[in-house]
C-alpha positions in Angstrom: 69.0 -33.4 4.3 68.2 -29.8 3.5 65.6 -28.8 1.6 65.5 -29.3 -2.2 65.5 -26.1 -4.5 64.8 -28.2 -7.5 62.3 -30.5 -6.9 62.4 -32.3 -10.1 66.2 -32.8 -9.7 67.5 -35.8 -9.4 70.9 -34.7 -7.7 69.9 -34.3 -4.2 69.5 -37.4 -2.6 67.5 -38.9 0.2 69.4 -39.6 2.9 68.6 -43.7 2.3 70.4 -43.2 -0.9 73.1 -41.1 -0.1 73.8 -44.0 2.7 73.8 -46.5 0.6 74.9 -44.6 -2.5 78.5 -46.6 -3.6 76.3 -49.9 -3.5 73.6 -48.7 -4.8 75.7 -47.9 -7.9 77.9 -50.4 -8.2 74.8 -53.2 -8.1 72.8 -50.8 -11.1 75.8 -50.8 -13.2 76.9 -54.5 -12.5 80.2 -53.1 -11.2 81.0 -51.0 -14.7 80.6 -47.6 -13.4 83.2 -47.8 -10.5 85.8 -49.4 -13.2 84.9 -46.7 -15.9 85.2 -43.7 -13.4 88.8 -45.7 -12.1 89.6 -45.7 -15.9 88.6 -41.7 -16.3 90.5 -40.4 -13.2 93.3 -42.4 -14.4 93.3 -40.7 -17.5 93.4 -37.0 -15.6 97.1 -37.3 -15.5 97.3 -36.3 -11.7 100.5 -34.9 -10.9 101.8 -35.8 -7.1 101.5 -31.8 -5.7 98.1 -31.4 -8.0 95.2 -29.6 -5.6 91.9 -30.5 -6.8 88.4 -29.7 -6.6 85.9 -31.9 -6.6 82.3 -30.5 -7.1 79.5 -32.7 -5.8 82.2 -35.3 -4.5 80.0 -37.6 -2.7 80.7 -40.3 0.1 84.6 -39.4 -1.5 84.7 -42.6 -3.4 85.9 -40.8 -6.6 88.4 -39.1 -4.1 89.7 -42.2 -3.1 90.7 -43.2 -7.0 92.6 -40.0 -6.9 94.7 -40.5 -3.6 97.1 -43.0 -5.6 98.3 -40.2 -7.5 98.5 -37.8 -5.3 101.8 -37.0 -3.1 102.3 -35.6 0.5 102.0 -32.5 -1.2 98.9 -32.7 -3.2 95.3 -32.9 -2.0 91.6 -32.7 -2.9 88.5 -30.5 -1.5 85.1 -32.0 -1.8 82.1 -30.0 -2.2 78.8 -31.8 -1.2 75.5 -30.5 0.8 74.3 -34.0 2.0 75.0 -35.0 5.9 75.1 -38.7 4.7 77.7 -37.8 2.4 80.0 -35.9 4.7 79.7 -38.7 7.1 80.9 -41.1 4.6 83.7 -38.6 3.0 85.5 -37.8 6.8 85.5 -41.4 7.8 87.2 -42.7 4.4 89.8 -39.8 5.0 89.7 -39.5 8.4 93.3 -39.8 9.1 94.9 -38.7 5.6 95.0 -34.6 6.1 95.0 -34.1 2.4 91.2 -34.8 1.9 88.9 -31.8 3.3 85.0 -31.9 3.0 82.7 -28.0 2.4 79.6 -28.0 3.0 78.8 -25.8 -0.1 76.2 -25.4 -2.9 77.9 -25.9 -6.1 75.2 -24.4 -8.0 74.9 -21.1 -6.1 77.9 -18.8 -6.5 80.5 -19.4 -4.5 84.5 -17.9 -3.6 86.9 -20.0 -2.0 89.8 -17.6 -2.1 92.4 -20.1 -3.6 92.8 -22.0 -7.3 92.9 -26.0 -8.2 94.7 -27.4 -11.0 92.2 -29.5 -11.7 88.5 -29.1 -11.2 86.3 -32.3 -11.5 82.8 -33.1 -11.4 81.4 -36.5 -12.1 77.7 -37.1 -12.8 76.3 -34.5 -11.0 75.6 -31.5 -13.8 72.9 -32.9 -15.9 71.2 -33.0 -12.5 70.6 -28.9 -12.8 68.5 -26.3 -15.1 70.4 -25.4 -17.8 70.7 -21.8 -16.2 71.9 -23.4 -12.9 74.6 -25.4 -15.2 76.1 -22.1 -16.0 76.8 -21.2 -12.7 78.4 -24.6 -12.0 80.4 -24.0 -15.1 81.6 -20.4 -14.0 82.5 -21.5 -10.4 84.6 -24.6 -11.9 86.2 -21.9 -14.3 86.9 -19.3 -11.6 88.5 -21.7 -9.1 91.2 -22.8 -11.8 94.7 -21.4 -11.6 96.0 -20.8 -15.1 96.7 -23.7 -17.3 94.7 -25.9 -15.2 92.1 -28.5 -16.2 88.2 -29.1 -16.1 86.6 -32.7 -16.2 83.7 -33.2 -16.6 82.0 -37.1 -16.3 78.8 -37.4 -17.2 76.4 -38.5 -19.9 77.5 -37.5 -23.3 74.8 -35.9 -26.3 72.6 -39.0 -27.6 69.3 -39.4 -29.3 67.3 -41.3 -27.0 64.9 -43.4 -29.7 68.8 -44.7 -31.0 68.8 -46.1 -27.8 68.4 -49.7 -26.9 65.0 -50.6 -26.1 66.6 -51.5 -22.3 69.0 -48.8 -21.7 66.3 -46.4 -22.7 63.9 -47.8 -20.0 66.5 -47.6 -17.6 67.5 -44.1 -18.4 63.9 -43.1 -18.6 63.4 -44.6 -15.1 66.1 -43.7 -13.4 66.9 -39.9 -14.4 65.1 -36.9 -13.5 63.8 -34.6 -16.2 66.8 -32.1 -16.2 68.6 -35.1 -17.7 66.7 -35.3 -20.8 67.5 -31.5 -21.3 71.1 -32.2 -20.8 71.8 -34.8 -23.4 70.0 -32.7 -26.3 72.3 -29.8 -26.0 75.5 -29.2 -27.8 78.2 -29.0 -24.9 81.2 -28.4 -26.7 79.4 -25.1 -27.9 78.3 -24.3 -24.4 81.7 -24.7 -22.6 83.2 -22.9 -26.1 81.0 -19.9 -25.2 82.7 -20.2 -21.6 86.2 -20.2 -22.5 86.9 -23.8 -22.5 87.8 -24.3 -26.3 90.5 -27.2 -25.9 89.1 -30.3 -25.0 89.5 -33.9 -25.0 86.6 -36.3 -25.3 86.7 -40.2 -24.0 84.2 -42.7 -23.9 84.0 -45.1 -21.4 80.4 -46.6 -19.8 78.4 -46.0 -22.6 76.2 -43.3 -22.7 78.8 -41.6 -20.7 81.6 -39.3 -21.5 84.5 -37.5 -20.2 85.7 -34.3 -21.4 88.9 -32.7 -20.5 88.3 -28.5 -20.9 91.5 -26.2 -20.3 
């Protein structure tokens, strides 16, 4: 694993967890969180020849949801720093050409030289600063061909003392300070200010939200 640059971030993972991350969270959610993200990319409308990006993609799990839509012409990049990660991501795909891994910082700025239709990122951004955030936000907006989509899955705006006396535990446990940060803010304002003005917003695994920025 390389070496963290925000030490209080949750979003880099030990290499224990990134191993073991799909059961990790399919055991913490009681299965809800793989159905819920199913139910999301569902709702992405993926056309067959779509090219997406996928920012902080993981052991390609997400990806894998996205494959039933996809054609012979269509295909996904996955952006991801961990070892464990890649490892996972090349053997799901390893013989279907239309799933590529980068090794590539997602919050650093970044060119890739081509434009997705559809940029998604899926419980990784409240992991960052809020000035890091910004630069996840521009690279997502950069890498979009005109008309395309951002999607964004992660943890909508809540008060935490509304919360249930258990899910606050949990959340309190579980998340790393940046998290508490990103929950407080007003991201349809923040995204506004980026050029993302039409959205859609779906709940699904409660406190968790999806928003679809074009």
């Amino acid at each position: 694993m390389k070496e963290k640059i925000y030490p209080d971030s949750g979003v880099e993972l030990s290499p224990f967890i990134s191993r073991h991350y799909d059961r990790i969270m399919a055991i913490g959610s009681l299965g809800r969180y793989h159905r819920s993200v199913n139910k999301a990319i569902g709702a992405m409308n993926i056309k067959p020849e779509d090219q997406i990006l996928d920012l902080g993609c993981g052991t390609g799990s997400n990806a894998e949801l996205m494959s039933g839509y996809l054609g012979s012409s269509g295909g996904v990049l996955g952006m991801d720093i961990s070892e464990e990660m890649r490892t996972q991501f090349q053997k799901r795909f390893r013989k279907d050409i239309r799933f590529r891994f980068l090794d590539q910082r997602i919050d650093q700025p970044f060119h890739l030289g081509n434009t997705f239709d559809k940029v998604f990122i899926a419980f990784v951004i409240h992991g960052f600063p809020h000035e890091v955030r910004q630069v996840v936000i521009e690279n997502a907006k950069k890498h979009l061909k005109t008309g395309g989509s951002f999607f964004i899955l992660d943890y909508s705006e809540f008060d935490m003392a509304a919360m249930p006396p258990l899910h606050r535990f949990i959340f309190k446990t579980v998340e790393c300070k940046y998290a508490f940060d990103y929950i407080e803010r007003d991201w349809k304002s923040i995204l506004a200010e980026q050029g993302f003005g039409d959205f859609r917003e779906h709940f699904y695994l409660s406190p968790a939200f999806w928003i679809d920025f074009r």
